[in-house]
PAKOL-329267 format. One record per residue (C-alpha): chain; residue number from 1; residue in one letter; x, y, z. Coordinates in steps of 0.25 Angstrom, whole numbers, m for minus. Each point is the difference from the previous one (the first is absolute). Layout:
BEGIN
- A	NUM	A	X	Y	Z
...
END
This chain:
BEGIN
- A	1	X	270	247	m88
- A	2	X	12	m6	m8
- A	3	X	m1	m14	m4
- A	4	X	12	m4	8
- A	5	X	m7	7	11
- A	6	X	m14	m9	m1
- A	7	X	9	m13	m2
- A	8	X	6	3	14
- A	9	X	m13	4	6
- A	10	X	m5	m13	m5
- A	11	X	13	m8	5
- A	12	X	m3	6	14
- A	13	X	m15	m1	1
- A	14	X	2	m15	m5
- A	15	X	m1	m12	11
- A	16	X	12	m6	6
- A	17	X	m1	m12	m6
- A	18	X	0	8	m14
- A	19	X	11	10	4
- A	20	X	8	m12	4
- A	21	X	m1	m6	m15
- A	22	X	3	12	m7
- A	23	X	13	1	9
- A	24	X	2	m12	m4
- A	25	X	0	1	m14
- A	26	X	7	12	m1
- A	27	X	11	m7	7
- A	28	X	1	m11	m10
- A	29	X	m1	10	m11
- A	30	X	13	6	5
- A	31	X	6	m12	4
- A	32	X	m2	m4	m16
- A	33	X	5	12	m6
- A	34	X	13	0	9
- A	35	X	1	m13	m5
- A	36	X	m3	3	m14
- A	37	X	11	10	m1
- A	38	X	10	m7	6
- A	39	X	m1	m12	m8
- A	40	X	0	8	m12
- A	41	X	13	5	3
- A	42	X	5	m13	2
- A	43	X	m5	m7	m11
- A	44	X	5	11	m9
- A	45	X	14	0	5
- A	46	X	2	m16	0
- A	47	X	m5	1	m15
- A	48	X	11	10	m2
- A	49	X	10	m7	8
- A	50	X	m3	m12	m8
- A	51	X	3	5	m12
- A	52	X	12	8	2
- A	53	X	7	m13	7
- A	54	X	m5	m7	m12
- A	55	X	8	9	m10
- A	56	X	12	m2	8
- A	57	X	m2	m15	0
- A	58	X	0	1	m14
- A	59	X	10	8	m4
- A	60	X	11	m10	0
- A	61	X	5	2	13
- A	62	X	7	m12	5
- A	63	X	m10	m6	10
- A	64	X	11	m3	12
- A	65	X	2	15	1
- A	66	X	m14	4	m3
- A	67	X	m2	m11	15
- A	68	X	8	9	6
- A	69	X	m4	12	m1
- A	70	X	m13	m4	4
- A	71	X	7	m6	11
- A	72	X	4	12	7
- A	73	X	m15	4	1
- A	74	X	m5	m12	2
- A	75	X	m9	9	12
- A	76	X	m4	9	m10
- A	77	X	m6	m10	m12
- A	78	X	m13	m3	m5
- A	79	X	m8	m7	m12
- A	80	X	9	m6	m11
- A	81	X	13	3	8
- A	82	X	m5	m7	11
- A	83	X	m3	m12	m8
- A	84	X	13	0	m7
- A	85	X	8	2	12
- A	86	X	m7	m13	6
- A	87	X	2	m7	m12
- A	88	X	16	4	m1
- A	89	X	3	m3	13
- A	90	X	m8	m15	0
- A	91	X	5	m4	m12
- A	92	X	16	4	3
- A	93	X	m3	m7	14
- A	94	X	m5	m13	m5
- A	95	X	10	0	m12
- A	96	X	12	1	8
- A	97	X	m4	m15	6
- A	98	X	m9	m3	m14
- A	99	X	9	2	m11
- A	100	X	m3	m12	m8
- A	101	X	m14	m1	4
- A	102	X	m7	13	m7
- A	103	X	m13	m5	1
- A	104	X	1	m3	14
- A	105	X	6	17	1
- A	106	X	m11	7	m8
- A	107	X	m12	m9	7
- A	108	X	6	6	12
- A	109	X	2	13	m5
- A	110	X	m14	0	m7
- A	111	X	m5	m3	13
- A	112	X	6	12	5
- A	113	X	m5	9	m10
- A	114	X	m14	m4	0
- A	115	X	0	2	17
- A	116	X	4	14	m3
- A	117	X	m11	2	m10
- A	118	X	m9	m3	7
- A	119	X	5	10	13
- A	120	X	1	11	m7
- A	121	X	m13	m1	m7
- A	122	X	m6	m2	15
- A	123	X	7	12	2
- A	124	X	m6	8	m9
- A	125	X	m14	m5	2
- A	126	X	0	6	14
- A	127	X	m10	8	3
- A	128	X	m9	m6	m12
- A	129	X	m9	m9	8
- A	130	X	m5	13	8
- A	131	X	m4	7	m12
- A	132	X	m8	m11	m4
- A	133	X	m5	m1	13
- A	134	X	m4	15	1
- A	135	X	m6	m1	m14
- A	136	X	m9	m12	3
- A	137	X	m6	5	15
- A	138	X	0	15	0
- A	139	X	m16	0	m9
- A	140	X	m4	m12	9
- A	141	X	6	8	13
- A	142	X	m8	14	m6
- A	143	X	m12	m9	m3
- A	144	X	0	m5	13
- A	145	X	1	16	6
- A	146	X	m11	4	m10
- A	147	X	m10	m12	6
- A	148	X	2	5	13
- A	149	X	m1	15	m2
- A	150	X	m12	m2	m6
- A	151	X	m5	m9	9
- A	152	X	4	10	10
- A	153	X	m9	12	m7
- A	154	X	m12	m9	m2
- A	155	X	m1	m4	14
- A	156	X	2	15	5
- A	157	X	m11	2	m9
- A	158	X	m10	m9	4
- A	159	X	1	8	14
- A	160	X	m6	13	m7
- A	161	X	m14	m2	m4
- A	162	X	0	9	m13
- A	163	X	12	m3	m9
- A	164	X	7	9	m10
- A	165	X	10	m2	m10
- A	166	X	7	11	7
- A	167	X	1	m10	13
- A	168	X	2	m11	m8
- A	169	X	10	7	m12
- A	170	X	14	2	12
- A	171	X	0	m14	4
- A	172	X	0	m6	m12
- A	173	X	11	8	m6
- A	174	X	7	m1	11
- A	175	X	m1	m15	m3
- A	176	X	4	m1	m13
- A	177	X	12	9	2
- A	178	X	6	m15	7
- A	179	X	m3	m5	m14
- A	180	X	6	9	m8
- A	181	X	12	1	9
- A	182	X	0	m17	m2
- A	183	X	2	2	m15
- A	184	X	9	12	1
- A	185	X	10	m9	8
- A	186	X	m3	m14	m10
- A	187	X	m1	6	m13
- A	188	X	17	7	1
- A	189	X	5	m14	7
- A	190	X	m9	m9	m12
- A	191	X	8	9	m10
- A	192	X	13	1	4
- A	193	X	1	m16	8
- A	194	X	m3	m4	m16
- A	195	X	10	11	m6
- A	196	X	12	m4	10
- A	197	X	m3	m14	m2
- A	198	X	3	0	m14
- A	199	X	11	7	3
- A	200	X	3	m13	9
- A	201	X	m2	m9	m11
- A	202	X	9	8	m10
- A	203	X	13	1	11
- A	204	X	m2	m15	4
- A	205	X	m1	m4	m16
- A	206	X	13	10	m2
- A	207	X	6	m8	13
- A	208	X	m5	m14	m7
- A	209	X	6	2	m14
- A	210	X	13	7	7
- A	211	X	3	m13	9
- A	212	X	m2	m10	m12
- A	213	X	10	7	m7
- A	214	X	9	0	11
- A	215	X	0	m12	2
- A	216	X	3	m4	m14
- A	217	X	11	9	m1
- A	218	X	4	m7	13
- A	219	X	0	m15	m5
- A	220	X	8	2	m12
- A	221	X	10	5	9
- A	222	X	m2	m14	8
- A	223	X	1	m7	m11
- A	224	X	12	6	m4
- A	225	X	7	m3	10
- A	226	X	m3	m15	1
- A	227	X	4	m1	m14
- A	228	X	14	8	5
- A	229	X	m1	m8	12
- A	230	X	m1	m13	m8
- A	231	X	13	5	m9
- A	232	X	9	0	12
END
């Protein structure tokens, strides 16, 4: 008999109760590893978004045209193009109506910038609260299995009147198998909830430091056109 084999017969001989837990945890575990990859995608390609939008924010091209372009897909952007298109498009709104009030356009479009931060770091930590969740129950809901299943085996036992290990050995290990399916589920979603959410960190710290310089590029344009403003 292949171990696979005596891992099923035990999951079948186990109590309702036991085979509903290791359901359970075996779901969670998918759930998390579904999860896991999906976010990893994500993550990965927002950091490379971000960093090929920021090499063309860079390079010198006038920002007017740069709006623009990200204007015609506006349903496609993410990240730092999201943040900059928010930003643009507040701060050309308010300065239309603003011109000789610059502080009055960039608390506006700070305002604007920080709202978008903050959404597309909620978006990105979707599905992180679960993993921590997962990675915090599964060995208490494998435990709680374990307790029953062994509960379960003693009290068949104590219906015999001579005890063997043999009687005693299938009931207990199909017992712990609910805790090590606990762990199983918890210790991947522990690992990878702290892996991505450092990923977080590094994207909304990229997000951060992108919006501040934005929005000074953005106020010496508003003060330049006071002082232009002012001239005429």
């Amino acid at each position: 008999m292949t171990a696979d084999i005596s891992i099923l017969d035990l999951f079948l001989q186990a109590s309702l109760l036991v085979k509903l837990v290791m359901l359970t945890l075996l779901g969670m575990s998918i759930a998390s590893w579904a999860m896991i990859i999906k976010r990893s995608k994500v993550l990965s390609q927002e950091s490379k978004s971000a960093e090929s939008f920021e090499d063309k924010f860079w390079s010198g091209t006038d920002l007017s045209l740069l709006y623009q372009k990200v204007k015609g897909r506006k349903d496609e952007i993410t990240g730092t193009e999201e943040i900059f298109y928010a930003g643009f498009t507040e701060f050309a709104r308010l300065r239309k109506s603003n011109a000789n009030s610059p502080d009055y356009v960039m608390e506006g479009t700070g305002r604007a910038m920080r709202v978008a931060v903050a959404r597309e770091v909620d978006e990105l930590e979707t599905s992180l609260p679960f993993l921590a969740t997962v990675g915090s129950i599964s060995p208490y809901i494998g435990l709680f299995g374990t307790v029953w299943g062994i509960m379960h085996a003693f009290i068949a036992l104590g219906e015999v009147k001579q005890a063997t290990l043999s009687m005693v050995a299938p009931g207990i290990a199909e017992a712990l198998i609910a805790t090590a399916m606990g762990l199983f589920a918890a210790i991947p979603a522990v690992m990878f909830y702290n892996r991505l959410s450092n990923k977080v960190s590094k994207l909304e710290h990229t997000y951060a430091t992108f919006s501040e310089e934005f929005h000074s590029i953005l106020h010496r344009q508003a003060m330049a056109g006071r002082d232009s403003a002012s001239k005429e």
